[in-house]
Each structure stands twice: as structure tokens, then as C-alpha cells.
N, C-alpha and C positions, 0 to 999 in steps of 0.2 A: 339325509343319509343316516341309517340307522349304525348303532355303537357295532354291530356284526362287521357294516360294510368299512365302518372306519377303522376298526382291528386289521381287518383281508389286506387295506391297500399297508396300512404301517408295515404291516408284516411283508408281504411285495415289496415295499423299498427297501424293509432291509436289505431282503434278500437278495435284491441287485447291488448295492452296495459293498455286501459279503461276495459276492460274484465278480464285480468291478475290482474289490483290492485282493480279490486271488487272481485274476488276470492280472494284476498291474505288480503285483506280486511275483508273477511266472514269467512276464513279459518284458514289465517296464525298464530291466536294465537295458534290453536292445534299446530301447530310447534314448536313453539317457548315454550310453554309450556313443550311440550316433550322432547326438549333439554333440560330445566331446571330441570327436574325429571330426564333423566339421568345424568349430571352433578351433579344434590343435591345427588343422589341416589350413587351414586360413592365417594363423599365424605361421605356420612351416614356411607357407608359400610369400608370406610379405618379409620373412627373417631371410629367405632367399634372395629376394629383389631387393633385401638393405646389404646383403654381400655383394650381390654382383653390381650395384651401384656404386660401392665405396670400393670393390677392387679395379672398378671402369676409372672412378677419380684419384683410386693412387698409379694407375698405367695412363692416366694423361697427365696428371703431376711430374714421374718419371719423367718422359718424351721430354714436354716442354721447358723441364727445367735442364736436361741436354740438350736444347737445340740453342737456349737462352744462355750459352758459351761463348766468346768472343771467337775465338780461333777454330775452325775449320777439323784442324787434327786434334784438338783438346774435344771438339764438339764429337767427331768419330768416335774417341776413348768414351765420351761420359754415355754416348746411346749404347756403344758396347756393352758398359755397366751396369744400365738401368737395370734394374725389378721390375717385372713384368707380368702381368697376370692373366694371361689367357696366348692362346696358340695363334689368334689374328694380332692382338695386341704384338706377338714374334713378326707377323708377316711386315706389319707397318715401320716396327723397327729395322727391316733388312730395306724397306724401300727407302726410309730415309736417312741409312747408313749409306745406301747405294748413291742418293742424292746428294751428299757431305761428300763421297770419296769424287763425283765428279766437280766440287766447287774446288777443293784442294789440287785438281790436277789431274787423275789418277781412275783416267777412265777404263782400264782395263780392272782396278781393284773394282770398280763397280759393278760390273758385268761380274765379277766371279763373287761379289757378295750374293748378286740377283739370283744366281747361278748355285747359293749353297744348297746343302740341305736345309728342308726347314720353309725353303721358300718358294719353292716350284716339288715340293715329293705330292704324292695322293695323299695326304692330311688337309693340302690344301688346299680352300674355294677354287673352282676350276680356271673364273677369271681374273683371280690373283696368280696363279702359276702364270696364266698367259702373258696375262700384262709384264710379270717379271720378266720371263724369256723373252719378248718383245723387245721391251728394253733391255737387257743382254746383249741380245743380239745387235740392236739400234747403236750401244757404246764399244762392241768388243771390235770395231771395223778393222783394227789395226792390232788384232790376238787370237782373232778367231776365223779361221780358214774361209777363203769363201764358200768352197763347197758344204762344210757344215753349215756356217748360216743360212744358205737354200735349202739346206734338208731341215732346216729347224723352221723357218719361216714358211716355207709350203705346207709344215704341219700346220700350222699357226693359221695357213688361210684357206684349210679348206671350208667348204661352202655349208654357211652354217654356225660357224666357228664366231665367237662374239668379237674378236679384235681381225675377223678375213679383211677388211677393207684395207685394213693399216697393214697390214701383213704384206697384203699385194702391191701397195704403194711401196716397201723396203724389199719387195722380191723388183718390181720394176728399176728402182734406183741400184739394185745389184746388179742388174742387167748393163748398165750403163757403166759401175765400177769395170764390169768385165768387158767391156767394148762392145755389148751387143746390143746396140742402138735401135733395130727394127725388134729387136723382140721387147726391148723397154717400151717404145713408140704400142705396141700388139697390146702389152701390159696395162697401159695407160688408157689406152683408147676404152679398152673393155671395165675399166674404173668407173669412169664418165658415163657408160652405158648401164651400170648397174643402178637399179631402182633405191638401194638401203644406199648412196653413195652422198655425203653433205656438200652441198654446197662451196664450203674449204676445201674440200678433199678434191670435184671436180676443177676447182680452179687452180688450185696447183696441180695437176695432171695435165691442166690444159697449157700452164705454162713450162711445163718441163716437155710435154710435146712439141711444142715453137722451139723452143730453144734446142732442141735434136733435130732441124729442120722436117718437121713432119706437120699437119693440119687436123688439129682437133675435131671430131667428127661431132653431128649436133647430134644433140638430144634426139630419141623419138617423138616426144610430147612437140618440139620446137618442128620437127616436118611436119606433124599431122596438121599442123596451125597454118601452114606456108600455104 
């Protein structure tokens, strides 16, 4: 290579070199910025998962160290008290304020805990409303009219609905509170015949049918086999 051709090329790298640090020059802070947003961005997101972790273990510290009360009414006050950090962490404390007020006796306070705001409004998961009114309605037997409880529980089972089975098990045993034994018997029968129905759930349908002088009907699965 002649000293001409070794000059061209030194000259050539400079000249990219002077061209690479004016791009890197024009350019390079979007880079280095972007590193910085993913780096900040990775810590934001792990500084978030060390709060919601440590606010998850001071709202189970709360709970347990009220439920870890000897007395029933002392245990009510201390859940009442707790510090609580989140809107489900509220739904858990109304259920097991609702559970405390039926160990002390005071199955109607339970129903109207299940029953606050807070525990059943549109804030909350739709199968924690349910399941509250559910049981509401399951403890208020003797405060809450019966024809409320059918219009609450028919809400509760229509088809589709994630607690309809149990729903219509407490609409058939209403049937029976109210003397109407063929329509509990109609109730029950159609329990037993539903496909999503357990196993528990048909067998107590089957024995609240007996004991209403009626005859459990079989299964379709158990005729197609006969």
C-alpha cells in the first residue's frame, strides 16, 4: 500500500469517527435517557411491589392480631379498630366482624354488618357483594321480612349468577319456612337436575325432598344407564 493510499484511509476514519461523535453528540442523549427510564422504571415498579407487600403484612398483622382476642365482644371492637390498607382488606374485615357478631349471639347485627355500606356497594368484587348478601340473608331469618329475602335471593339466583345454586337451595328452604312444600319439593327437584349442582348440594336436596314426603327424581346420566 502506497503512503497516498495510507493517508485516504487515516483520513476516512477520521472522518467517521468525527461523524459518529456528531451523531452521538445529536443523538446519544435519547440513549442514555432511555437507559435511565428503564433502570428508574424497574426500580418504580419493585419500590411499588416492597409497598404493596408490606401494606398486605401490616393489614394481616391488623386482622390477626384482632381475631388473637380472647372474648368475642373485645374481638368485634379490636377488628372494628384495625388499620387497614386497601378496599378488599375493608371487604374481609366486614366478613369477619359479620362472623364475631354470630359467635357472640347476634345474628341479626351480622346480617346488618354484611348488609353496610362498604360491603355489598359497586366498589365491590361482584362475588364478595354476593356472597355478603347471601349470607345476609342466610342470618337475618328472624329481621328480615320474608318477602324481601325472596326478592333478594331470586336476584342472587338467577342463571348464571356464581352463588345461583346456593341461592336456590335458600329460596327452596323459604318455601318451606312459608308452608309451601310442593313448590320447595319443584325447587329441589330442579337443584338435583342442574348439571353445575355438587354432589353436597344434591344430597341434601335429596334429603329435604324425603323428609317433605316427596321422591327425589334421578339423575339423567343414572336413566340413560338403566
Amino acid at each position: 500500500m502506497s503512503n497516498t493510499d495510507s493517508f485516504i484511509d487515516e483520513v476516512s476514519e477520521e472522518v467517521r469517527r468525527d461523524q459518529l461523535y456528531r451523531v452521538f453528540r445529536k443523538y446519544g442523549w435519547i440513549a442514555i435517557a432511555a437507559v435511565i427510564l428503564i433502570v428508574g422504571g424497574a426500580s418504580v415498579n419493585e419500590y411499588r411491589k416492597a409497598q404493596a407487600t408490606a401494606a398486605a403484612q401490616a393489614t394481616g398483622d391488623a386482622l390477626l392480631n384482632a381475631l388473637n382476642v380472647d372474648e368475642a365482644h373485645d374481638r368485634i371492637t379490636a377488628l372494628e379498630g384495625a388499620e387497614l390498607q386497601s378496599d378488599e382488606a375493608e371487604v374481609v374485615r366486614q366478613f369477619l366482624l359479620g362472623a364475631e357478631q354470630v359467635v357472640a349471639g347476634n345474628a341479626d347485627a351480622a346480617a346488618e354488618v354484611l348488609l353496610k355500606d362498604g360491603t355489598v356497594t359497586g366498589e365491590t368484587a361482584p362475588i364478595y357483594r354476593e356472597l355478603a348478601e347471601l349470607k345476609a340473608v342466610m342470618l337475618g331469618a328472624d329481621s328480615i321480612p320474608a318477602d324481601e329475602r325472596r326478592t333478594r335471593l331470586e336476584t342472587l339466583a338467577q342463571p348464571g349468577a356464581p352463588l345461583a345454586l346456593l341461592a336456590a337451595e335458600q329460596l327452596a328452604l323459604l318455601e318451606v319456612e312459608t308452608g309451601n312444600a310442593d313448590a320447595a319439593i319443584d325447587r329441589l327437584q330442579a337443584l338435583i337436575q342442574d348439571a353445575e349442582a355438587t354432589a353436597g348440594l344434591r344430597q341434601r336436596a335429596s334429603q329435604l325432598i324425603v323428609a317433605l314426603g316427596g321422591e327425589p327424581e334421578t339423575l339423567p346420566t343414572l336413566r340413560n344407564t338403566q
